[in-house]
Backbone and ligand atoms as CSV (ligand in chain L), in Angstrom:
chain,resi,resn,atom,element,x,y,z
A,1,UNK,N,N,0.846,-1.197,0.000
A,1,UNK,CA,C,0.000,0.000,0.000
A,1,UNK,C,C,0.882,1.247,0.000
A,2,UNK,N,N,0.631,2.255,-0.862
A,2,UNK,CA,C,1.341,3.496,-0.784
A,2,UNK,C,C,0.864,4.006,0.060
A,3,UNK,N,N,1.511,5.128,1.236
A,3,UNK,CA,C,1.161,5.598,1.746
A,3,UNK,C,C,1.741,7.389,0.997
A,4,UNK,N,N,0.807,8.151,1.145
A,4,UNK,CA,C,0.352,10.060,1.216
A,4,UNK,C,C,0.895,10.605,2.090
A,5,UNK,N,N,1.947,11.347,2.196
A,5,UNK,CA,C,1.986,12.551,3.171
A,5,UNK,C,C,2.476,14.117,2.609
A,6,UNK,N,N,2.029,14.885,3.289
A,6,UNK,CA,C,2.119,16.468,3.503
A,6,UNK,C,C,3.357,16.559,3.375
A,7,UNK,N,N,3.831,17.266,2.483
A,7,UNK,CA,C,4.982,17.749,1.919
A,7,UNK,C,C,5.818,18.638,3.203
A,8,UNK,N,N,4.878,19.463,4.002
A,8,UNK,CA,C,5.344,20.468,4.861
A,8,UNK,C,C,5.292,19.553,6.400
A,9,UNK,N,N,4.162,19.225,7.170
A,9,UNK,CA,C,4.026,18.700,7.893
A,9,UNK,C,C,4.619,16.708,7.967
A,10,UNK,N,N,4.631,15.855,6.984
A,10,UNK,CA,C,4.870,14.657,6.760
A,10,UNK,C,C,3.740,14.143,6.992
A,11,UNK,N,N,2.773,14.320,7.684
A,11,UNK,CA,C,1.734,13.623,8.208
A,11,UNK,C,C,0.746,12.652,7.167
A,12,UNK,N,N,-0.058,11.728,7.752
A,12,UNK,CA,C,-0.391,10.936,6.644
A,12,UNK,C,C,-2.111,11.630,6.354
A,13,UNK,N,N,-1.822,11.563,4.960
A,13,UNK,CA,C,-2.962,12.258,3.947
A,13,UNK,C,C,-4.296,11.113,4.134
A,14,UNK,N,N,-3.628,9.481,4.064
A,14,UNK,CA,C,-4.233,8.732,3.069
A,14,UNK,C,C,-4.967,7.680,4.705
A,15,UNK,N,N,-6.200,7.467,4.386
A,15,UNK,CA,C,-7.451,6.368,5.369
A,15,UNK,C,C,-7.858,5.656,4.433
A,16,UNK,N,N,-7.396,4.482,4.443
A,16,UNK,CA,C,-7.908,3.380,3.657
A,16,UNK,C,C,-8.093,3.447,2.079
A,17,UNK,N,N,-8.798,3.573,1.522
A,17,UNK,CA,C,-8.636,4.068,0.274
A,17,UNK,C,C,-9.071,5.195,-0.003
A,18,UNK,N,N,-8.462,6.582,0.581
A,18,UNK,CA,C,-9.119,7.710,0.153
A,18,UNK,C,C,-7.593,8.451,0.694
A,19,UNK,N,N,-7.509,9.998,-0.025
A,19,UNK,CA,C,-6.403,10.915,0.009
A,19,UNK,C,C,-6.865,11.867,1.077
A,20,UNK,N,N,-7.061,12.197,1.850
A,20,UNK,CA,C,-8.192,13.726,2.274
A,20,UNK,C,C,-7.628,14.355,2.465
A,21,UNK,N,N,-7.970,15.541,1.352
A,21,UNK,CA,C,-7.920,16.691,1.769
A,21,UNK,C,C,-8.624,17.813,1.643
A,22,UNK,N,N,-8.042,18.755,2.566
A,22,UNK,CA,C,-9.151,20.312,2.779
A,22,UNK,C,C,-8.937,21.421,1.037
A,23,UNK,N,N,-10.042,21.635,1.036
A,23,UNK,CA,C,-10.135,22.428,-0.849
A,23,UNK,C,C,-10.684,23.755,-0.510
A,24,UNK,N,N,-10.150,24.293,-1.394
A,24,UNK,CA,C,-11.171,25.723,-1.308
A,24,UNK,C,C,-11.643,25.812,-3.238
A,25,UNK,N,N,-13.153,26.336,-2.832
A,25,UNK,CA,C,-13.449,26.555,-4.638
A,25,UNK,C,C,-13.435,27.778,-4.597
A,26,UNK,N,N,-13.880,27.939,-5.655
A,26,UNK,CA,C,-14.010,29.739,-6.504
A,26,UNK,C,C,-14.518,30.919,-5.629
A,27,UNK,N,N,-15.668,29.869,-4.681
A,27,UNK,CA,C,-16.197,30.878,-3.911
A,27,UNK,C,C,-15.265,31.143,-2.292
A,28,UNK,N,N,-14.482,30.348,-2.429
A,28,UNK,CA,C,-14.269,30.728,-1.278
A,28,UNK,C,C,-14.519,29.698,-0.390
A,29,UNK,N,N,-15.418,28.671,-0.800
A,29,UNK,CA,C,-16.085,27.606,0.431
A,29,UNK,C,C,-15.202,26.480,0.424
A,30,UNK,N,N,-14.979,26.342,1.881
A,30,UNK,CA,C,-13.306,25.410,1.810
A,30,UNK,C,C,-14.573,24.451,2.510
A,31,UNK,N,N,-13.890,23.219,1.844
A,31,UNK,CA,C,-14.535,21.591,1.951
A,31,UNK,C,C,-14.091,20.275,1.972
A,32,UNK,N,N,-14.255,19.195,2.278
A,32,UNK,CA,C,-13.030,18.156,2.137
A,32,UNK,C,C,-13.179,17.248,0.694
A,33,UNK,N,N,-12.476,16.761,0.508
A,33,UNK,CA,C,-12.375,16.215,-0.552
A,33,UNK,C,C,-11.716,14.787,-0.452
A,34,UNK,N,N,-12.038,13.936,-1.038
A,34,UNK,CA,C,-11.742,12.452,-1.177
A,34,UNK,C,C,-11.068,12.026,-2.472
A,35,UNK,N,N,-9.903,11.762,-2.364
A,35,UNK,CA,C,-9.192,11.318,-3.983
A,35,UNK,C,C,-9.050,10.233,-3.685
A,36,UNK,N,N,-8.580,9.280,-4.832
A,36,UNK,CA,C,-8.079,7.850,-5.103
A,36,UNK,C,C,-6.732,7.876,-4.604
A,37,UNK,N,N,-6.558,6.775,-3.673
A,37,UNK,CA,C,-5.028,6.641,-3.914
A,37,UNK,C,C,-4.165,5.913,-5.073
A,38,UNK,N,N,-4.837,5.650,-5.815
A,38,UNK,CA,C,-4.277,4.867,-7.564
A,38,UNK,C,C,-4.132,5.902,-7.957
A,39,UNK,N,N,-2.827,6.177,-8.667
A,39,UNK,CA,C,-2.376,7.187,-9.764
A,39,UNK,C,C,-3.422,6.964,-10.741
A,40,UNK,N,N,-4.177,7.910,-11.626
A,40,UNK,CA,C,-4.653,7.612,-12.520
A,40,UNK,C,C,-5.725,7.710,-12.468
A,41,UNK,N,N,-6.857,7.032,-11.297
A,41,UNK,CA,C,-7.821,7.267,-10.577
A,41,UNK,C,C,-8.162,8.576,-10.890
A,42,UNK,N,N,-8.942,9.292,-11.226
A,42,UNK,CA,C,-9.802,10.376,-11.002
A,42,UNK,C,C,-10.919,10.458,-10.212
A,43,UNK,N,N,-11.842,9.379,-9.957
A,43,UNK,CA,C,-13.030,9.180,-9.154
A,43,UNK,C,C,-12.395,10.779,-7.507
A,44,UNK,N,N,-13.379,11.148,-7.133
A,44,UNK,CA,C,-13.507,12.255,-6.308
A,44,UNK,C,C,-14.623,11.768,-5.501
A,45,UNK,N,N,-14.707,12.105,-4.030
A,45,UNK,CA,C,-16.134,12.257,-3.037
A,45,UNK,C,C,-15.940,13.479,-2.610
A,46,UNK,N,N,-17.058,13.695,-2.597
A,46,UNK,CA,C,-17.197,15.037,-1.641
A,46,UNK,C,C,-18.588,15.382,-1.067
A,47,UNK,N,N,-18.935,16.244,-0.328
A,47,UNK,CA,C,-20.135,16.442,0.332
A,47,UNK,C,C,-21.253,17.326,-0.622
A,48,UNK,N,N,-22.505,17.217,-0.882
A,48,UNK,CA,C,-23.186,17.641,-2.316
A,48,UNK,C,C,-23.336,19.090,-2.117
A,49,UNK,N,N,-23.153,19.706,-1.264
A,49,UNK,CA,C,-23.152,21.225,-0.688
A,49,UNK,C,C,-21.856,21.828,-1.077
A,50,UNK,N,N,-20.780,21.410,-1.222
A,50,UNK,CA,C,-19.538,21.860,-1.815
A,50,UNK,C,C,-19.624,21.812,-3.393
A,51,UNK,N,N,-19.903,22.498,-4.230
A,51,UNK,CA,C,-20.301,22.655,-5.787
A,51,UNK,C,C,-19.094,23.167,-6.378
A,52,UNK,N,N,-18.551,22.832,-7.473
A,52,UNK,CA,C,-17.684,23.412,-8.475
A,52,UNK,C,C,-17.947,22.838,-9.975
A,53,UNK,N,N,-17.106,23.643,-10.802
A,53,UNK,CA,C,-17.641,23.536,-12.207
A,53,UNK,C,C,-16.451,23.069,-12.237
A,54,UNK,N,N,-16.102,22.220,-13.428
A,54,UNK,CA,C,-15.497,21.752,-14.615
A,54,UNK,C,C,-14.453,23.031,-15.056
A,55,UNK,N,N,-13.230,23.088,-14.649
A,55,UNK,CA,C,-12.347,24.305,-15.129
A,55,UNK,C,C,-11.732,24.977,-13.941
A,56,UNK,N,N,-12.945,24.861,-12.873
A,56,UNK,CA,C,-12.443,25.781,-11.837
A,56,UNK,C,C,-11.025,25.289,-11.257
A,57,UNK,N,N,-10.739,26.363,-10.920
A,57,UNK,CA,C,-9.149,26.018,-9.892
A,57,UNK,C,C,-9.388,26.159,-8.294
A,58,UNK,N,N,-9.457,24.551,-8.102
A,58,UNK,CA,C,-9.329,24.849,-6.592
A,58,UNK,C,C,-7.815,24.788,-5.412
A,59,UNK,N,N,-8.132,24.946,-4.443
A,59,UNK,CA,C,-6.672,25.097,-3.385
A,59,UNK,C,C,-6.977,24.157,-2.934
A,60,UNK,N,N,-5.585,23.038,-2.638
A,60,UNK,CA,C,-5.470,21.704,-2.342
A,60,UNK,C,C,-4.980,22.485,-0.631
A,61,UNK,N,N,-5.474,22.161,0.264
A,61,UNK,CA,C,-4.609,22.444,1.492
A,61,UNK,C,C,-4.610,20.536,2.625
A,62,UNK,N,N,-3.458,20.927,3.201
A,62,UNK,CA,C,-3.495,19.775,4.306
A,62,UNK,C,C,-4.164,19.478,5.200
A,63,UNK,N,N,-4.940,18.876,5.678
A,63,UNK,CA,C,-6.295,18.709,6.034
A,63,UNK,C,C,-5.553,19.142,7.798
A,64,UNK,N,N,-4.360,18.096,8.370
A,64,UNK,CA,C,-4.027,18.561,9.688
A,64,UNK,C,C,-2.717,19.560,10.240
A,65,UNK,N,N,-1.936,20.249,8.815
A,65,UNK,CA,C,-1.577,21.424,9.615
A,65,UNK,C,C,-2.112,22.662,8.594
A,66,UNK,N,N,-2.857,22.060,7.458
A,66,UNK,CA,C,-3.247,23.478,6.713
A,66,UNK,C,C,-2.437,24.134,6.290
A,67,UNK,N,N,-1.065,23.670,5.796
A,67,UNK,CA,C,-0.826,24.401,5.072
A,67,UNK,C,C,-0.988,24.137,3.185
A,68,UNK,N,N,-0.733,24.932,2.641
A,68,UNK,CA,C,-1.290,25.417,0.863
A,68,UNK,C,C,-0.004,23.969,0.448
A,69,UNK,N,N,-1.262,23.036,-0.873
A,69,UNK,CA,C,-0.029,22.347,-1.151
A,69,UNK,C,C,0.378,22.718,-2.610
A,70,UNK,N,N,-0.225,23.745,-2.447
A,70,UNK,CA,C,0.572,24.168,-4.470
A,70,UNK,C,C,2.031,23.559,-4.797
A,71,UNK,N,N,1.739,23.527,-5.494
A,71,UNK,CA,C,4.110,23.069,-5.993
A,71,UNK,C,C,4.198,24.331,-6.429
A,72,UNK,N,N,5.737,24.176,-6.612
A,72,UNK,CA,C,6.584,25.685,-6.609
A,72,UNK,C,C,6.882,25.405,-8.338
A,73,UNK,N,N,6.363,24.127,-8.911
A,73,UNK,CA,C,6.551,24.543,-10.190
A,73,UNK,C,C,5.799,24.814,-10.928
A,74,UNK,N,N,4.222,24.821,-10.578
A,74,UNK,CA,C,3.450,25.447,-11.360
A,74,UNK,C,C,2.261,26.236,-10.641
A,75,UNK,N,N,1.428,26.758,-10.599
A,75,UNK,CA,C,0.333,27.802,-9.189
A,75,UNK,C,C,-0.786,26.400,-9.963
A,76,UNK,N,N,-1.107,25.610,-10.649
A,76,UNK,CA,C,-2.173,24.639,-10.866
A,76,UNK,C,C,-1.793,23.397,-10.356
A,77,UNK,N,N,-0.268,23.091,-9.820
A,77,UNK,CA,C,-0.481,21.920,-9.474
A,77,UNK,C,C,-0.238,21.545,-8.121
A,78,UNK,N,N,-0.352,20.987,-7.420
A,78,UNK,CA,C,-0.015,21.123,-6.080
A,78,UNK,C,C,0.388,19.550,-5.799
A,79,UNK,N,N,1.201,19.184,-4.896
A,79,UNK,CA,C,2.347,18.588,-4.115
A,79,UNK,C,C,1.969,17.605,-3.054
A,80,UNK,N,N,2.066,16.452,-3.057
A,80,UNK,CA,C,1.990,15.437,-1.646
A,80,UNK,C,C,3.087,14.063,-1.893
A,81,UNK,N,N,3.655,14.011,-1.062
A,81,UNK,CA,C,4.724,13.306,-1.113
A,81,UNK,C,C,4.157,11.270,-1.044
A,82,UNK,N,N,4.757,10.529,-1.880
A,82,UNK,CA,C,4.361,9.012,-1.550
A,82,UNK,C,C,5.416,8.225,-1.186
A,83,UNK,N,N,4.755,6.974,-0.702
A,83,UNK,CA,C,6.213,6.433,-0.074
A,83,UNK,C,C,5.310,5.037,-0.341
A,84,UNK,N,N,6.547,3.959,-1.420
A,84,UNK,CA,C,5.883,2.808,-1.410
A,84,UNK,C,C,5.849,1.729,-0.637
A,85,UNK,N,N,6.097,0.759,-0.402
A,85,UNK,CA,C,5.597,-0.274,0.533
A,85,UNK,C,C,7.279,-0.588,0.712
A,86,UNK,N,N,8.234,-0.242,-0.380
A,86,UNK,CA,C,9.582,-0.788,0.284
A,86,UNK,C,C,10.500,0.573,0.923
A,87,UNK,N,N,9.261,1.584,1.431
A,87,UNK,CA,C,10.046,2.606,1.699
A,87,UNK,C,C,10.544,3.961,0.840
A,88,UNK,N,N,10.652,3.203,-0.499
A,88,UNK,CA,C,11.409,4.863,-1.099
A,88,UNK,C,C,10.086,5.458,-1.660
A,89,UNK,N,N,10.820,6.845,-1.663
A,89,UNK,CA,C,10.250,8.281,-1.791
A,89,UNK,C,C,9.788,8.534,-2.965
A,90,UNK,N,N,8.732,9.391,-3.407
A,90,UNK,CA,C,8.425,9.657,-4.580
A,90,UNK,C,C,7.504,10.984,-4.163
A,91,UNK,N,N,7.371,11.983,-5.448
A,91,UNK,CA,C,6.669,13.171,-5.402
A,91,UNK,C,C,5.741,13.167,-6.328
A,92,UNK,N,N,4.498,13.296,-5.937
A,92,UNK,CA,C,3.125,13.149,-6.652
A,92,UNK,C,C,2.777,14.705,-6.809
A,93,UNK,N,N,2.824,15.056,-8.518
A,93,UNK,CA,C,2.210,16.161,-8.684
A,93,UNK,C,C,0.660,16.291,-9.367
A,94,UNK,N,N,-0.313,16.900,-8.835
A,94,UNK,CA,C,-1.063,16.420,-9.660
A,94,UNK,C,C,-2.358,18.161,-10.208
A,95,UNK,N,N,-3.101,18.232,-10.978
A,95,UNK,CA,C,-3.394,19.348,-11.317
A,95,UNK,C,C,-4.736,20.168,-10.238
A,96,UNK,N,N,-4.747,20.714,-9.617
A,96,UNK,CA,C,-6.285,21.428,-8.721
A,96,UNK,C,C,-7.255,21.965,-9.508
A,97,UNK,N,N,-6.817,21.793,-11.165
A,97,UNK,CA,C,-8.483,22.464,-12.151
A,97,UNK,C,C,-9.117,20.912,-11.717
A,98,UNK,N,N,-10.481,21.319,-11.303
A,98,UNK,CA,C,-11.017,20.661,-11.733
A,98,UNK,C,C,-11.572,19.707,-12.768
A,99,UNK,N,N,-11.484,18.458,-13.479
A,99,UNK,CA,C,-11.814,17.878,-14.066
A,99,UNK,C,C,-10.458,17.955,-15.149
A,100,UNK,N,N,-9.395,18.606,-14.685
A,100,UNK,CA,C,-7.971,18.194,-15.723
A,100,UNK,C,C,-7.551,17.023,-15.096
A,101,UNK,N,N,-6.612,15.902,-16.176
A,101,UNK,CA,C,-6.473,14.992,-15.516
A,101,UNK,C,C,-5.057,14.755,-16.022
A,102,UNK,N,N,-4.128,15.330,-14.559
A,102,UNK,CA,C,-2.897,15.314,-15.375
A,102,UNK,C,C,-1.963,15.017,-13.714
A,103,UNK,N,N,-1.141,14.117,-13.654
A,103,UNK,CA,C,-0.584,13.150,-12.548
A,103,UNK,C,C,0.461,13.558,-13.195
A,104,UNK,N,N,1.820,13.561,-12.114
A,104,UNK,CA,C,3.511,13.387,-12.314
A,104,UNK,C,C,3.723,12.772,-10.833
A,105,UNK,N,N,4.482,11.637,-11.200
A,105,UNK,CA,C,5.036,10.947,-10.116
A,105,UNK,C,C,6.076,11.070,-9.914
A,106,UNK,N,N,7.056,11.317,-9.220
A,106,UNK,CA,C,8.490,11.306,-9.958
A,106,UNK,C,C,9.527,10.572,-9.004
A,107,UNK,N,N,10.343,9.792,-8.853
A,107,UNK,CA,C,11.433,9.924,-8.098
A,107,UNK,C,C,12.725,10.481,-7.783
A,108,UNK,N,N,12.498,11.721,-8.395
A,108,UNK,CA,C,13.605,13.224,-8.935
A,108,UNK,C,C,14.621,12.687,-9.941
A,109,UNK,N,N,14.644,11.217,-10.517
A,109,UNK,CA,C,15.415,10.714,-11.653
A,109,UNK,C,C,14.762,10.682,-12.391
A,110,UNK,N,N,13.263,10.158,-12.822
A,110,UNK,CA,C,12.646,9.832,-14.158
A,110,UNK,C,C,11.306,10.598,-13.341
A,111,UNK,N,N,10.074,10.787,-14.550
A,111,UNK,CA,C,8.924,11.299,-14.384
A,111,UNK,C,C,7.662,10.486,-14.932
A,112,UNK,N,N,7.058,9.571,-14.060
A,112,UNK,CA,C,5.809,8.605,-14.331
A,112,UNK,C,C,4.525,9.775,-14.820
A,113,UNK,N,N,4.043,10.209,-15.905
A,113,UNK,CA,C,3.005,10.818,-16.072
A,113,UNK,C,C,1.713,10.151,-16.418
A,114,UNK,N,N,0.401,10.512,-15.685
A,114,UNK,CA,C,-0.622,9.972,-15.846
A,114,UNK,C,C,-1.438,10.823,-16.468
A,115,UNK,N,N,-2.899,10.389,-16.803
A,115,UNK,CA,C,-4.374,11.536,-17.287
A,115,UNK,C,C,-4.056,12.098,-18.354
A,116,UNK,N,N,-4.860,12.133,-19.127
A,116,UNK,CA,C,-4.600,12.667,-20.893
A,116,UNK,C,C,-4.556,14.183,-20.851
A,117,UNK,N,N,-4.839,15.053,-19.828
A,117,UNK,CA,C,-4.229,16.211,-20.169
A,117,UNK,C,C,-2.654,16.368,-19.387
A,118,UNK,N,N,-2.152,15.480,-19.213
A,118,UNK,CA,C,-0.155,15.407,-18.479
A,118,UNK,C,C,0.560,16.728,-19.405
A,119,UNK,N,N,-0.116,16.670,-20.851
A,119,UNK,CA,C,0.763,17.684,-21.754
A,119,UNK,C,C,0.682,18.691,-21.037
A,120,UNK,N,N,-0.011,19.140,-20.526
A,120,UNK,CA,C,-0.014,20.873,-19.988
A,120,UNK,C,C,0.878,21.017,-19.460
A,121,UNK,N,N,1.518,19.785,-18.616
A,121,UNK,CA,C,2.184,20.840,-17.782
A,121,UNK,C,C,3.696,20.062,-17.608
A,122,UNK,N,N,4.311,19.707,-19.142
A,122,UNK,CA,C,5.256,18.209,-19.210
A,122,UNK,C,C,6.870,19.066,-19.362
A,123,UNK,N,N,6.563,20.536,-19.021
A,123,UNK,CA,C,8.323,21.573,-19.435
A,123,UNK,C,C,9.144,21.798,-17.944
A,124,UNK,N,N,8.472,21.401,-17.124
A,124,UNK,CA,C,9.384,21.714,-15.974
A,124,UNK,C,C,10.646,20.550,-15.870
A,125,UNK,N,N,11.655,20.853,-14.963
A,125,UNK,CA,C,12.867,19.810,-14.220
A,125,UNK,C,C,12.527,19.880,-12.613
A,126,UNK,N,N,12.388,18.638,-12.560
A,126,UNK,CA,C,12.380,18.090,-10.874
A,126,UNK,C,C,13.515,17.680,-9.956
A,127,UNK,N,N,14.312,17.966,-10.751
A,127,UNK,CA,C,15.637,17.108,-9.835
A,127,UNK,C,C,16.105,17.938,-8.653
A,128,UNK,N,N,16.223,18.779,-9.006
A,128,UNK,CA,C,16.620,19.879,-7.769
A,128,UNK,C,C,15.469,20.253,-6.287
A,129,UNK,N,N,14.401,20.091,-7.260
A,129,UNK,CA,C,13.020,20.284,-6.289
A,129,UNK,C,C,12.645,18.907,-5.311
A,130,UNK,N,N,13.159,18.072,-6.178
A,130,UNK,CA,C,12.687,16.248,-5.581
A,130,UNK,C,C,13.490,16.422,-3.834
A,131,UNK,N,N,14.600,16.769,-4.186
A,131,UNK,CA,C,15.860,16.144,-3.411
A,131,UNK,C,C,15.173,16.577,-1.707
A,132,UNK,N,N,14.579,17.911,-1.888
A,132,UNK,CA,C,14.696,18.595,-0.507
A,132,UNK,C,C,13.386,17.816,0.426
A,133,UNK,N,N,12.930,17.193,-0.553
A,133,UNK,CA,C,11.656,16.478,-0.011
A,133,UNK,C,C,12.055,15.287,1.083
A,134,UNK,N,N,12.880,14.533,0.817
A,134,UNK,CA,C,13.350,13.144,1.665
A,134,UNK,C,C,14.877,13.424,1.929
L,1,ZN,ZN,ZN,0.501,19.014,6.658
């Protein structure tokens, strides 16, 4: 099982099969959110009172120290660190528009890309950014 954690805090993201974390939409209304832990996965839960459209950009935050998980390489994608079952490290980038479906896994040597929109955002270098993580 992979385990999720907070880039800033380490703490674990991931309960059984779900990612959680705290979102804010367009309006302002911060809510929790349920991701897949399968790369690739898109499926989402959320509570039917939290509404967003298709496009919107929401804020990924850490559900227990709150802080913003944007990445520093793009303001759309934001940052949670994985760790596989034999221990090593990996950095999961993945996009906060809603309904884009674009995953980077990386282990700061090679870059696993998932979701048919990955092109958007395939010009950055991770190697320097990976390292400070583990
Ligand atoms: Zn945290």
């Amino acid at each position: 099982m992979n385990d999720f954690l907070c880039p800033k805090c380490k703490q674990h993201l991931r309960v059984g099969e779900h990612i959680i974390f705290k979102v804010k939409g367009a309006g302002k209304q911060s809510a929790l959110l349920l991701l897949s832990p399968h790369i690739g996965n898109y499926t989402s839960i959320k509570h039917p009172s939290f509404e967003f459209k298709q496009g919107d950009t929401l804020e990924f935050f850490c559900p227990l120290c709150g802080a913003s998980l944007k990445s520093d390489i793009h303001p759309n994608l934001a940052l949670v660190l994985m760790k596989d079952e034999t221990g090593k490290g990996f950095a999961v980038y993945f996009s906060q528009v809603a309904g884009e479906h674009s995953t980077y896994e990386t282990d700061g040597d090679s870059v696993h890309i998932e979701g048919e929109d990955a092109g958007r955002y395939t010009y950055f270098k991770i190697g320097e950014k990976f390292k400070k993580y583990f």
